[in-house]
Backbone as CSV, one residue per row, in Angstrom:
resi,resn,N_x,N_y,N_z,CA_x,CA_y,CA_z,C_x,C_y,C_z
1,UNK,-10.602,78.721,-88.433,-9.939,78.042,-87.295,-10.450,76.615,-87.280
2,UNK,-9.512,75.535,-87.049,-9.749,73.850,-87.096,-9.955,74.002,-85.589
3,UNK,-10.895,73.007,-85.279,-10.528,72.542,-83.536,-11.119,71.027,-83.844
4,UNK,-10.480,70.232,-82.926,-11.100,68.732,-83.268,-12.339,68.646,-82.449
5,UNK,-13.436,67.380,-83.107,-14.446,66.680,-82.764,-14.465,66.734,-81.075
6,UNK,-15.553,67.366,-80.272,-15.466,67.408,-78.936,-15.589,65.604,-78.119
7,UNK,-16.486,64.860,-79.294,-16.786,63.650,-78.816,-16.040,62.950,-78.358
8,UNK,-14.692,63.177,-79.226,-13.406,62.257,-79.311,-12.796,62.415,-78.502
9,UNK,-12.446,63.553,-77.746,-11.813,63.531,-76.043,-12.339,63.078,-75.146
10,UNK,-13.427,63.089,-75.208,-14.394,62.357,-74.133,-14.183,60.938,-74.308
11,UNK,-14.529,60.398,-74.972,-14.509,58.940,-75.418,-12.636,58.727,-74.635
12,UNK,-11.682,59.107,-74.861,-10.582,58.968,-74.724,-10.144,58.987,-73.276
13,UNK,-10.990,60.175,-72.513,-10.857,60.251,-71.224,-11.420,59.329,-70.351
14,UNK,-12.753,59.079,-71.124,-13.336,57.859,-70.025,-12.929,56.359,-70.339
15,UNK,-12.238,56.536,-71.198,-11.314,54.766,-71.614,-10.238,55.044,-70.465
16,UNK,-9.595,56.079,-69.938,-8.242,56.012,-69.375,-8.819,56.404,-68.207
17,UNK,-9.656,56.192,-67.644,-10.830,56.308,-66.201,-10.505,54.978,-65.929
18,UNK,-11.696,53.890,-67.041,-11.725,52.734,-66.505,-10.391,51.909,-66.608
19,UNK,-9.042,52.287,-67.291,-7.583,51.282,-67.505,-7.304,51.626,-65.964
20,UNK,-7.782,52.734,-65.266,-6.679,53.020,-63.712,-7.762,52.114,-63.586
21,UNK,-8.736,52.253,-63.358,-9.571,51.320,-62.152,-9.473,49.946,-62.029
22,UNK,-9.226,49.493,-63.289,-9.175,48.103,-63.983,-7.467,47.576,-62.893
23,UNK,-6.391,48.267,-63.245,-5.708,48.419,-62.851,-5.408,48.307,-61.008
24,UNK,-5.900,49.195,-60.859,-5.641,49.322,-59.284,-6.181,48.328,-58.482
25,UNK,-7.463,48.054,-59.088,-8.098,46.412,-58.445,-7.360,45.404,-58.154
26,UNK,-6.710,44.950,-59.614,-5.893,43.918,-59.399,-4.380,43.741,-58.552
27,UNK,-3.906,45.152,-58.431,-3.246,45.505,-57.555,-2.988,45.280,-56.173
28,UNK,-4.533,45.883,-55.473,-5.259,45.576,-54.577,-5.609,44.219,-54.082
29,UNK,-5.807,43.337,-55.423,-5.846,41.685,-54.562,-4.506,40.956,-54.414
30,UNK,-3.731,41.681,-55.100,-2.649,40.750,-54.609,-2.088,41.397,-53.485
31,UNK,-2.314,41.860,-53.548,-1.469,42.850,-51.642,-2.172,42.418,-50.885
32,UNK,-3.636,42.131,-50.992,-4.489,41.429,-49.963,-4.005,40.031,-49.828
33,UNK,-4.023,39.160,-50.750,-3.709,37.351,-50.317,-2.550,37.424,-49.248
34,UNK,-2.773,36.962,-48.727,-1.408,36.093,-47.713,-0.280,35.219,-48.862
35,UNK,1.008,35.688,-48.043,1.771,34.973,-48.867,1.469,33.403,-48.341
36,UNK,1.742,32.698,-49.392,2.199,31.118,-48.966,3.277,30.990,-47.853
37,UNK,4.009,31.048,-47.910,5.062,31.160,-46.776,4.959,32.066,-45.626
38,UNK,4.045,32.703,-45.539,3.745,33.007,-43.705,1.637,32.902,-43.614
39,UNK,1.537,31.601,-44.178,0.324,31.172,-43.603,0.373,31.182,-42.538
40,UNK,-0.757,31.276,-41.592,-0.747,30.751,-39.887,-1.536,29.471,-39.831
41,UNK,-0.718,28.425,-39.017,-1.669,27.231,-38.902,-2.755,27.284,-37.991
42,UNK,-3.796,27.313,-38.638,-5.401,27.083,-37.443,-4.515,25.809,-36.176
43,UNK,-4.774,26.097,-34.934,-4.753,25.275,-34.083,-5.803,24.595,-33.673
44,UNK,-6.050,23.131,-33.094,-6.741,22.509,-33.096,-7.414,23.522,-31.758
45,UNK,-8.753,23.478,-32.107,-9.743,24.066,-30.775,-11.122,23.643,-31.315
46,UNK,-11.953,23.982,-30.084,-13.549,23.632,-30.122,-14.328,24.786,-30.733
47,UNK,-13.548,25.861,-31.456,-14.387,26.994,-31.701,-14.077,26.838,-33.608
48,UNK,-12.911,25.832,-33.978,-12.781,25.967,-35.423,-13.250,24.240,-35.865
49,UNK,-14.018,23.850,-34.616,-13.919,22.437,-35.097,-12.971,21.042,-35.289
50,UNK,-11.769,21.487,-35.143,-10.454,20.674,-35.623,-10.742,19.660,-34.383
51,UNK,-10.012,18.032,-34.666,-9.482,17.579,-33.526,-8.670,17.554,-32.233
52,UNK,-8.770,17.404,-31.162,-7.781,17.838,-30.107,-6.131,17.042,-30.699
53,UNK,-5.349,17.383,-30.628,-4.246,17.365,-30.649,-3.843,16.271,-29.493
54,UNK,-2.763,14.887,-30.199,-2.640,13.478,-29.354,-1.178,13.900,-28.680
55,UNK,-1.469,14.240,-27.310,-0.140,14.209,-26.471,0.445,12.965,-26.554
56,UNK,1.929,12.852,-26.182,2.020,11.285,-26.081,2.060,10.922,-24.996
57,UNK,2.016,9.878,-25.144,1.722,8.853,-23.247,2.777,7.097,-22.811
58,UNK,3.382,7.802,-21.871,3.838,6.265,-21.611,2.948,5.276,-21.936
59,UNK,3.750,4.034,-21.596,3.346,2.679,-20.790,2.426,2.388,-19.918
60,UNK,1.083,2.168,-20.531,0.164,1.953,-19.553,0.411,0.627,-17.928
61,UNK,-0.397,1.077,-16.812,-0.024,-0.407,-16.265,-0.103,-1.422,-16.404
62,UNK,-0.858,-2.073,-17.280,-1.299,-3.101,-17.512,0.144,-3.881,-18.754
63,UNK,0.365,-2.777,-19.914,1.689,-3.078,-20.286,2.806,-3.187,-19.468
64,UNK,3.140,-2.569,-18.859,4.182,-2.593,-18.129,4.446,-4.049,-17.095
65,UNK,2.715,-4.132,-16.405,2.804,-5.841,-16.098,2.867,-6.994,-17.110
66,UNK,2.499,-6.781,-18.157,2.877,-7.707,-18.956,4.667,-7.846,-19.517
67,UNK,4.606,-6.257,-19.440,6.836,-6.342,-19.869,7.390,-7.431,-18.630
68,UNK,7.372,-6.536,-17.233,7.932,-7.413,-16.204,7.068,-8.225,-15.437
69,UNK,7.217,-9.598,-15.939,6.199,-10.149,-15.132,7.046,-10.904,-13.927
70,UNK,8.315,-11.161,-13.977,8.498,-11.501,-12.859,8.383,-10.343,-11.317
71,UNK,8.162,-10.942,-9.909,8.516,-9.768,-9.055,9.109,-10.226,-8.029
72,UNK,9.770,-9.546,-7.504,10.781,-9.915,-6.125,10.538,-8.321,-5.343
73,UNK,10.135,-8.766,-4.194,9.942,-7.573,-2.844,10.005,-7.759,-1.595
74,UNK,9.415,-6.768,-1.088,10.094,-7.104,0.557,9.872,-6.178,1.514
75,UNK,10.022,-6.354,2.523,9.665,-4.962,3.238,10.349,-5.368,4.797
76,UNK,10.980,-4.162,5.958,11.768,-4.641,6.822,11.810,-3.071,7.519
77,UNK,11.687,-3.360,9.065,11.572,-2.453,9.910,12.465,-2.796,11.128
78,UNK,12.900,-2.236,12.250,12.901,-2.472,13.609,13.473,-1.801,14.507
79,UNK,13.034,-1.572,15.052,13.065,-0.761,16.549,12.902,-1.890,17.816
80,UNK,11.974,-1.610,19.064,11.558,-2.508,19.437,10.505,-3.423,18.987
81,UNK,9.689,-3.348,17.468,9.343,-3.932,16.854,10.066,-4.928,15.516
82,UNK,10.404,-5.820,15.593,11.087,-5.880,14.114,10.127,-6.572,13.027
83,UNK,9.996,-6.310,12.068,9.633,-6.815,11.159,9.859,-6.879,9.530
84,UNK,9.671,-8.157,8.867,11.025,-8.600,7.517,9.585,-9.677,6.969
85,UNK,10.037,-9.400,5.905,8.579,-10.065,4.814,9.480,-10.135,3.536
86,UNK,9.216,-11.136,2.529,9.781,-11.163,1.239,8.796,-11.956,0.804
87,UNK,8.995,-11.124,-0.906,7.351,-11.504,-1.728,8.058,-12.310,-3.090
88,UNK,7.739,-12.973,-3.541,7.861,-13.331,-5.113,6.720,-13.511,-5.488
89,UNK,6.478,-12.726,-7.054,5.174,-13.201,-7.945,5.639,-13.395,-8.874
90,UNK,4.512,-13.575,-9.694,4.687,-13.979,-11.226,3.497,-13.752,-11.600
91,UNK,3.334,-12.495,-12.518,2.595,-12.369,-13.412,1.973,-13.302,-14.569
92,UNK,0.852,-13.845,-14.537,0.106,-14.584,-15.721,-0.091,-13.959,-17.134
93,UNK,-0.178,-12.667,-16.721,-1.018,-11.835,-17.876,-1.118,-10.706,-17.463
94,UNK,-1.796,-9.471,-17.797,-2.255,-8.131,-17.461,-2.868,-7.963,-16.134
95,UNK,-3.342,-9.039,-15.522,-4.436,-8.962,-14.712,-4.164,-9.571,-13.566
96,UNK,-3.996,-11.153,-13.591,-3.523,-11.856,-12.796,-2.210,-12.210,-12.563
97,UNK,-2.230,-12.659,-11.071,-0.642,-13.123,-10.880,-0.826,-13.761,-9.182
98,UNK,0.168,-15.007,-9.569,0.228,-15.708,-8.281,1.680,-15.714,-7.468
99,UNK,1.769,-15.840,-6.566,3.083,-15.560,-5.510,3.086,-16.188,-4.238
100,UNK,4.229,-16.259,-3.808,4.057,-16.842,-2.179,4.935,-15.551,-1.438
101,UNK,4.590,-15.349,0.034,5.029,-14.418,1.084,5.270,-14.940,2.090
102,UNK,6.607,-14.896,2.778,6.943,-15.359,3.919,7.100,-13.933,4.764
103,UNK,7.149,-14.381,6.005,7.038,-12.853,7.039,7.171,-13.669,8.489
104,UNK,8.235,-12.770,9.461,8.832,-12.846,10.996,8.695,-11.406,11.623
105,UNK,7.684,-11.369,12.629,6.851,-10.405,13.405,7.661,-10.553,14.742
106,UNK,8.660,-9.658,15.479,8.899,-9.883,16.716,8.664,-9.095,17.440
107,UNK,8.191,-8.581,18.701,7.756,-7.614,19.624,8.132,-7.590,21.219
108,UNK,9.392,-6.954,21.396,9.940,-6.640,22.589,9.839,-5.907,23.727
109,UNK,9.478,-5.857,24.922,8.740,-5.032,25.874,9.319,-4.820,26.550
110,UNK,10.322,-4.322,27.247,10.668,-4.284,28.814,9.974,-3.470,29.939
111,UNK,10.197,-3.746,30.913,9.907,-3.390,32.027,8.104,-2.843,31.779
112,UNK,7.517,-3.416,31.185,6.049,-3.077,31.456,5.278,-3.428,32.795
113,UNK,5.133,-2.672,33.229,4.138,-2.580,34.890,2.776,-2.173,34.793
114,UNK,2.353,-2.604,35.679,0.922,-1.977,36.075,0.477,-1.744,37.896
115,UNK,0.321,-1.302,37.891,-0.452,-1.096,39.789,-1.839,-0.800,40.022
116,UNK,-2.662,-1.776,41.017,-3.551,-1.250,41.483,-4.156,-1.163,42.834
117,UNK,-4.971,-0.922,42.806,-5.457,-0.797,44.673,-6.641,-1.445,44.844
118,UNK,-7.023,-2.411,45.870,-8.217,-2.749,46.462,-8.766,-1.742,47.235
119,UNK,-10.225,-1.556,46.874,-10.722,-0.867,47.666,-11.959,-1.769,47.698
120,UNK,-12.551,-2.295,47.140,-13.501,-2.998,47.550,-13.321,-4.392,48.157
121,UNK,-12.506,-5.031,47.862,-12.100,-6.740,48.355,-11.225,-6.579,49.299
122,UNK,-11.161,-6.745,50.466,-10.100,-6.698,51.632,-8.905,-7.895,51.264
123,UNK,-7.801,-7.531,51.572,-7.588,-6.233,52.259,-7.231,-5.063,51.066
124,UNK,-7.338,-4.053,51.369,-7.097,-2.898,50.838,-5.538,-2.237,50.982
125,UNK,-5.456,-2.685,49.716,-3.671,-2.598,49.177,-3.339,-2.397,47.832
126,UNK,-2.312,-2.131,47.889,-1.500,-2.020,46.946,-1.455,-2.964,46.014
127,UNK,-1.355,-3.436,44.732,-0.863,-4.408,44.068,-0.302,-4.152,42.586
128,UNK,1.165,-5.208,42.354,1.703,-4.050,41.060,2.267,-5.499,40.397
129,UNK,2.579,-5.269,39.066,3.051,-6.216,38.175,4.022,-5.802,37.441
130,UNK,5.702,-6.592,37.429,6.497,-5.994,36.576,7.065,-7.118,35.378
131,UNK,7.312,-6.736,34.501,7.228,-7.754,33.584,8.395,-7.856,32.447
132,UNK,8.675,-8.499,31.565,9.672,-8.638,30.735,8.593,-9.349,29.794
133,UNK,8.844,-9.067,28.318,8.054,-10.063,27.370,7.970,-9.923,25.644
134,UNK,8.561,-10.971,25.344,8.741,-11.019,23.756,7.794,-11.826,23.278
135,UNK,7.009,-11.706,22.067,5.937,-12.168,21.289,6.680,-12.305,19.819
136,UNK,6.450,-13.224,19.377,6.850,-13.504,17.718,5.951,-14.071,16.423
137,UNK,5.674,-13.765,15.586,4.808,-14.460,14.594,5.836,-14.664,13.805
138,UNK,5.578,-15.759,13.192,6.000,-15.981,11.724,5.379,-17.241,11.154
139,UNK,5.598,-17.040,9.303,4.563,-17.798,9.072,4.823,-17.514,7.514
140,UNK,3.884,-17.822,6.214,3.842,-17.732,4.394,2.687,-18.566,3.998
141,UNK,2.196,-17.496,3.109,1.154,-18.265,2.163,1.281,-18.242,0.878
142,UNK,0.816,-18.894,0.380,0.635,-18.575,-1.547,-0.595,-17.489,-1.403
143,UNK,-0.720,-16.630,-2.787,-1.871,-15.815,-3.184,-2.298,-15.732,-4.376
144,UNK,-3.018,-15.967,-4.758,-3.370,-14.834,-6.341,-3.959,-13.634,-5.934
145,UNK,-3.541,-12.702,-6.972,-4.117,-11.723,-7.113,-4.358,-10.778,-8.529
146,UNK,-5.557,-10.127,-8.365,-6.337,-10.079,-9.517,-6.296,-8.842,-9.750
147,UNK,-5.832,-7.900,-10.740,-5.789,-6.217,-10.952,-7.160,-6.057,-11.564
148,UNK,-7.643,-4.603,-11.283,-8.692,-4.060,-11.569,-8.654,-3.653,-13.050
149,UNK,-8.849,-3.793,-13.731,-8.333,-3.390,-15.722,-7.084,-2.861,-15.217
150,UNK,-6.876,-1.532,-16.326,-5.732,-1.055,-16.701,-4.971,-0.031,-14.850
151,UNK,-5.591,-0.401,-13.897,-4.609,0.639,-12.610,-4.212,-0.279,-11.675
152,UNK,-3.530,0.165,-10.951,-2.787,-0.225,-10.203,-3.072,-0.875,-9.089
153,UNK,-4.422,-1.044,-8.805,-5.131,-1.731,-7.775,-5.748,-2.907,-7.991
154,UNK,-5.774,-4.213,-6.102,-6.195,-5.341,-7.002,-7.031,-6.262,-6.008
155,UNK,-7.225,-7.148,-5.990,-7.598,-8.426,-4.937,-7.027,-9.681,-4.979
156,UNK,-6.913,-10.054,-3.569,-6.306,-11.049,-3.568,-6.783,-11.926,-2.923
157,UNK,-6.369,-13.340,-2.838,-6.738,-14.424,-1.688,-5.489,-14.892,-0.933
158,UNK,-5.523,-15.343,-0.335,-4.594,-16.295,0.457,-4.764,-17.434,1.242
159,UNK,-3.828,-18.208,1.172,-3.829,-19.335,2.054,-2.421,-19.644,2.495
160,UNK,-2.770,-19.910,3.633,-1.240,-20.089,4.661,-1.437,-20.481,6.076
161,UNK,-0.430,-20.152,6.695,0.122,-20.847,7.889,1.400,-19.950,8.831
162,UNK,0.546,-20.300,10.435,1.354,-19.356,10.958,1.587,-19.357,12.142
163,UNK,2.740,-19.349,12.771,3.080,-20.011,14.231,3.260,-18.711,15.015
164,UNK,3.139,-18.491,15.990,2.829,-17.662,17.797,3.753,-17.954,18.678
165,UNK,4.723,-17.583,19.048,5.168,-17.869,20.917,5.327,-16.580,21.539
166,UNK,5.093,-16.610,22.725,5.596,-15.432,23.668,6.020,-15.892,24.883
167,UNK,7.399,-15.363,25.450,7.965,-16.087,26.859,8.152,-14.371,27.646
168,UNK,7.597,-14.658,28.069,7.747,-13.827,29.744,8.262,-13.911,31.196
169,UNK,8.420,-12.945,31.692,9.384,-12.866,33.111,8.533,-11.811,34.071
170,UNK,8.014,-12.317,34.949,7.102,-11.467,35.684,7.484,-11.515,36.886
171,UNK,6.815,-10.595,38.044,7.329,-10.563,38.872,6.380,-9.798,39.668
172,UNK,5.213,-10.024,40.411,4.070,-9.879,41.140,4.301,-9.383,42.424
173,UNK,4.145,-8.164,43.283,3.967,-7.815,44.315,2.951,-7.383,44.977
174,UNK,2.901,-7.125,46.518,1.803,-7.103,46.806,2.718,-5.907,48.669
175,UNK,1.922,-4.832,48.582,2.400,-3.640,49.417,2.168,-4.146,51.073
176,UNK,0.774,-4.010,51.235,0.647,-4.772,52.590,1.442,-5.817,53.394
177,UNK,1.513,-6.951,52.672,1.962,-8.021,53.107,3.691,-8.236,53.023
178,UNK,4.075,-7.285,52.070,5.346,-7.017,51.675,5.810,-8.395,51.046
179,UNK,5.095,-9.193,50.000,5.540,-10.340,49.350,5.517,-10.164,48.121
180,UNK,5.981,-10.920,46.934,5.868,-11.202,45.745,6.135,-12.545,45.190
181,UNK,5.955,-12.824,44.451,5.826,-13.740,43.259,6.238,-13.435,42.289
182,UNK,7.479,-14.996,41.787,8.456,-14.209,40.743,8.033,-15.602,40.183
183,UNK,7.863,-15.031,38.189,7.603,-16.789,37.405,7.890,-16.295,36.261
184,UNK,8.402,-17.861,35.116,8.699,-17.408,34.108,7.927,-18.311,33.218
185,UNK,7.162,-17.455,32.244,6.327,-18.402,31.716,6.420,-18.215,29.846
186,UNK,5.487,-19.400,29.250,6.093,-19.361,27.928,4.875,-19.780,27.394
187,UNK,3.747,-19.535,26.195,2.963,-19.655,25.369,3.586,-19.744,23.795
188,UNK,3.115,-20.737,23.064,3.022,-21.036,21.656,1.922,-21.842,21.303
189,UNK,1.518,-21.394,20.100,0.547,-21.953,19.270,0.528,-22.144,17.763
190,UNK,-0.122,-23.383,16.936,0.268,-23.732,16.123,0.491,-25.370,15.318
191,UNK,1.073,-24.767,14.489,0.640,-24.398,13.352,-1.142,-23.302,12.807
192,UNK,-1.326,-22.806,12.785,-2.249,-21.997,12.299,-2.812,-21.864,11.278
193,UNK,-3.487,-22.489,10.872,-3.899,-22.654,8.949,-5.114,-21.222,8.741
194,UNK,-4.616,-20.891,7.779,-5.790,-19.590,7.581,-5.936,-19.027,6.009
195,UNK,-6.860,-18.788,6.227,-7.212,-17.786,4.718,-7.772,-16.362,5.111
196,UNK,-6.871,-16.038,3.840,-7.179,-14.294,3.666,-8.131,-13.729,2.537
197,UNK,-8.704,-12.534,2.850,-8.817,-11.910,1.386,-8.234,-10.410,1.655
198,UNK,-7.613,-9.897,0.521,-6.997,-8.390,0.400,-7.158,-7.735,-0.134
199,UNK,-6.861,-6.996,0.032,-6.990,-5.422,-1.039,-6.061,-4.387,-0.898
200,UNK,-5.149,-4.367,-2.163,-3.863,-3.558,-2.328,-3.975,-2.884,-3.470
201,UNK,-2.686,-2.358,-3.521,-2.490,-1.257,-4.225,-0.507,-1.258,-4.755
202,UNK,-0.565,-1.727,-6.235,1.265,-1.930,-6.793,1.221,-1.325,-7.834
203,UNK,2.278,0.111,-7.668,2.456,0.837,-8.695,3.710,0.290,-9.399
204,UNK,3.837,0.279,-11.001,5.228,-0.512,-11.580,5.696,0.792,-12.393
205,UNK,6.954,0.885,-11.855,7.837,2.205,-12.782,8.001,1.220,-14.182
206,UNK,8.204,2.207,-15.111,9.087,1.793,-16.464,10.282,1.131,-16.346
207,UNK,11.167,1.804,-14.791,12.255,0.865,-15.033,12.452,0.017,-14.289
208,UNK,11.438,-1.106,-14.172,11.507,-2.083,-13.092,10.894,-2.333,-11.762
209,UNK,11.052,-0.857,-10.920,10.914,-0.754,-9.648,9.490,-0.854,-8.956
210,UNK,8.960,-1.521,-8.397,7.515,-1.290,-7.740,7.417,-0.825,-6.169
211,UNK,6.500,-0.396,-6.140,6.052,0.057,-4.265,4.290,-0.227,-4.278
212,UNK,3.886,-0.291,-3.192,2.746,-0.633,-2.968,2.542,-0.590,-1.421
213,UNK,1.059,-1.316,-1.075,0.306,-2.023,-0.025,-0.478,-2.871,-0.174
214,UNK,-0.778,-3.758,0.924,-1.725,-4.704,0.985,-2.724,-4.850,2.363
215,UNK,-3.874,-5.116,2.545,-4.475,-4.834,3.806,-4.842,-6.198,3.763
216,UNK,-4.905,-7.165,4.888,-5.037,-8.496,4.323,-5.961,-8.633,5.704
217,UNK,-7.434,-8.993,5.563,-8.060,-9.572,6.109,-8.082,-11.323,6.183
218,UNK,-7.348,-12.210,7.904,-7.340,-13.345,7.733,-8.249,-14.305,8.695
219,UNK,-8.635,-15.271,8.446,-9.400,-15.766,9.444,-8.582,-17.234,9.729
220,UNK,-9.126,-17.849,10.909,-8.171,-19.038,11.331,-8.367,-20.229,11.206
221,UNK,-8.418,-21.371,11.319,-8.889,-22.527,11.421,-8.413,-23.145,12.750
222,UNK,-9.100,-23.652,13.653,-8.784,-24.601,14.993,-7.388,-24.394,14.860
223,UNK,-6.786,-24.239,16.119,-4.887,-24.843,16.336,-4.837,-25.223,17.845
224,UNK,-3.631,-26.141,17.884,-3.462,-26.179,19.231,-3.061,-25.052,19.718
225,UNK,-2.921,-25.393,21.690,-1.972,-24.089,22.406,-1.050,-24.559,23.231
226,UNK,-0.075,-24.432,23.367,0.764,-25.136,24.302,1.232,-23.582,25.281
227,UNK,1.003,-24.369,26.951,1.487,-23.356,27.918,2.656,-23.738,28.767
228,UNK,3.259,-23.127,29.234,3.980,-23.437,30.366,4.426,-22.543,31.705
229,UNK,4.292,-22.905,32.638,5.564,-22.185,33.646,6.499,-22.898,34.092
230,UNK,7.916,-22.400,33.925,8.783,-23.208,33.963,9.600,-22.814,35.901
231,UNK,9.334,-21.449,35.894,10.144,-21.051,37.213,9.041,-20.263,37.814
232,UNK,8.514,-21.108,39.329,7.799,-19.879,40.546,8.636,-19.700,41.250
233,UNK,8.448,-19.076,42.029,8.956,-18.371,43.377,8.072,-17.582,43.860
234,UNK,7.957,-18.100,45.399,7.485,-17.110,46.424,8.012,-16.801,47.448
235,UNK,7.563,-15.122,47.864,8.655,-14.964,48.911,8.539,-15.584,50.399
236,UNK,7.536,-16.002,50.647,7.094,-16.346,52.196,6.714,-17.428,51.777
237,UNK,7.061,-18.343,51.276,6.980,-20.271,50.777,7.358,-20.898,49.774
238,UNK,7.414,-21.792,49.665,7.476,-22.378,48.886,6.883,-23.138,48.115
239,UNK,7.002,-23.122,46.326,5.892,-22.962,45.929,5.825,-25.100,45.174
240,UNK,4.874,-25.141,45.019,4.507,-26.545,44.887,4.044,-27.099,43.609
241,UNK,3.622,-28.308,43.506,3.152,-28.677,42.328,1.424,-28.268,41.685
242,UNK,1.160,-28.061,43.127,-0.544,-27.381,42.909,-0.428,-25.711,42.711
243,UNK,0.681,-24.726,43.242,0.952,-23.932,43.036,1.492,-23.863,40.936
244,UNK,2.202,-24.759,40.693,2.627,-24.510,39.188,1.322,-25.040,38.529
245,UNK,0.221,-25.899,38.648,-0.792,-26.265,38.031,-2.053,-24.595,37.861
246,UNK,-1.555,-24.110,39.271,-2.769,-23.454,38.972,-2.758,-22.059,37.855
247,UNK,-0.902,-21.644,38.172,-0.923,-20.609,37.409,-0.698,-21.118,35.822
248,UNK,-0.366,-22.288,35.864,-0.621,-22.673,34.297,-1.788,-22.505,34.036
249,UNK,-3.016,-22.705,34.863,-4.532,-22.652,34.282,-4.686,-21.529,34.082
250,UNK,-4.325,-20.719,35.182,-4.433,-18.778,35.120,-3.877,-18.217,34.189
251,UNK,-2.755,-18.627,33.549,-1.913,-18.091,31.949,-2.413,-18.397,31.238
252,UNK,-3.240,-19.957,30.789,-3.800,-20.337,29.684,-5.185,-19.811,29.515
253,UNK,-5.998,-19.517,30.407,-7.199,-18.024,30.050,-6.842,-16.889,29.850
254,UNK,-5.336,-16.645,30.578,-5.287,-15.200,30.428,-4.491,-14.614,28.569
255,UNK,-4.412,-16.013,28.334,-3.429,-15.992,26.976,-4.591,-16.781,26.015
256,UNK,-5.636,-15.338,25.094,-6.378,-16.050,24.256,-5.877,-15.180,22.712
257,UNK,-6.123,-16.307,21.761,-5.424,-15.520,20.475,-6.939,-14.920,19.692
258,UNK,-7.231,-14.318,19.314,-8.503,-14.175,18.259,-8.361,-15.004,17.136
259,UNK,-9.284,-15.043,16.379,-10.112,-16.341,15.808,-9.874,-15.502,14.475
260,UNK,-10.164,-14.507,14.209,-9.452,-13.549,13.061,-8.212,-11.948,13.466
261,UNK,-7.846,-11.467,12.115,-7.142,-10.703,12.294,-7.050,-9.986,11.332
262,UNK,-6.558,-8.624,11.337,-6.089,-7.791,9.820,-4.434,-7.300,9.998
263,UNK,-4.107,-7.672,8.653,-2.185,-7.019,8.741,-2.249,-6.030,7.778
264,UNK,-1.912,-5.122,7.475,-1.267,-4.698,6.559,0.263,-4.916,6.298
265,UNK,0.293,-5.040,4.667,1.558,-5.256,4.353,2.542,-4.184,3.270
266,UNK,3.274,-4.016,3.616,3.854,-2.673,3.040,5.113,-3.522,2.344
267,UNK,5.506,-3.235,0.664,6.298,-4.001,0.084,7.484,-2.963,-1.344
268,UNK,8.115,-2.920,-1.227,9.459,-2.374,-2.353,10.126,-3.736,-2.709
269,UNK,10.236,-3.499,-4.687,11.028,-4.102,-4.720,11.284,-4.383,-6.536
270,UNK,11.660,-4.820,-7.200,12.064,-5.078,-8.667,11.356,-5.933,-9.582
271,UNK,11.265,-5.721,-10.313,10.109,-6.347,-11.666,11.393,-6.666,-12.574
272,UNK,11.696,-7.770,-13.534,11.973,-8.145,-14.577,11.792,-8.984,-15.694
């Protein structure tokens, strides 16, 4: 009986051991790689190191004052208050910019009264005041004003000028005696020379439009005052030339202006 060499199967079997293994490995890495075409992109974060990712961003303010440097604004209210202001500037640069502001302040009152009673100065009465009375400012200065770097906030100065009148209609009674006193009187002052300093706040859209404020601390320089009463009346006499002297003296203490002041100014209006 032939039978073949036992060595030789062996040898044969363990060659076709290691061709699967050899085999299946390489198999195995390519099923593992990621295809090229569905990589995932790492996103930028603080845990892989990458850079943050650049949102984009408008027009800073400071560009935007340099696009429109001209400005035209304004601002206008009224009720029994009225009030109307118009601004022009002109931007220098990013930062600075000079302008002039004109502005008409009017203030209407009717029928304001007051009453009181003596109790300590005899005689002990009644006494009441009825009144009518309009007050007006108006007035413009030039300014510069200076932005803080790149926002919307700034300082300013000013210098200007600014005129006062108020005319009134009063009408004084008195309970006891059953009399009154009727007069019509009139205060102005002026010219007014003054300087300010401010501090505001002008936001500029992309397309032109601005809004803001301004708080304007001003102080005064000397002015004249001019007083008058033009009409007394009393009911139990008649009233005289020492009678119109005195209540002119009595209106002109009772009519004092302060020596400083603060406005705020509230303004809309177009950049080009």
């Amino acid at each position: 009986m032939f039978s073949p060499p036992k060595p030789a199967s062996q040898f044969f079997t363990i060659l076709s051991v290691l061709l699967l293994l050899i085999l299946s490995s390489q198999v195995w890495t390519q099923t593992s790689e990621p295809s090229p075409d569905k990589t995932i992109e790492q996103k930028p974060s603080p845990m892989n190191g990458l850079p943050p990712e650049k949102t984009p961003t408008g027009p800073s303010q400071a560009e935007l004052r340099e696009k429109f440097k001209n400005q035209i604004g304004g601002f206008a209210f009224g009720r029994s208050e009225k009030y109307y202001s118009l601004q022009v500037a002109r931007m220098l640069d990013s930062q600075w910019a000079i302008g002039f502001n004109g502005y008409t302040n009017t203030y209407v009152n009717r029928f304001d009264n007051d009453t009181a009673y003596s109790y300590f100065l005899p005689p002990h009465d009644f006494y009441g005041r009825l009144r009518n009375y309009e007050q007006k400012y108006w007035g413009g200065a030039f300014f510069v004003q200076r932005f803080v770097a790149d926002s919307p906030f700034f300082v300013s100065l000013w210098l200007g000028r600014e005129h006062y009148q108020k005319n009134q209609t009063a009408l004084y009674w008195e309970s006891a005696g059953n009399t009154y006193r009727f007069e019509k009187d009139s205060y102005s002052s002026g010219p007014r020379n003054y300087a300010g300093f401010g501090v505001g706040f002008r936001f500029q859209t992309a397309s032109g439009w601005f809004f803001g404020w301004e708080g304007v601390w001003s102080w005064y320089a000397p002015y004249r005052n001019s007083f008058s009463v033009s009409d007394l009346y009393y009911s139990d006499r008649t009233a005289n030339i020492g009678d119109l002297l005195y209540r002119k003296y009595a209106y002109q203490n009772g009519e004092r202006l302060p020596g400083s002041s603060f406005g705020l100014n509230l303004f809309v209006g177009f950049a080009f």
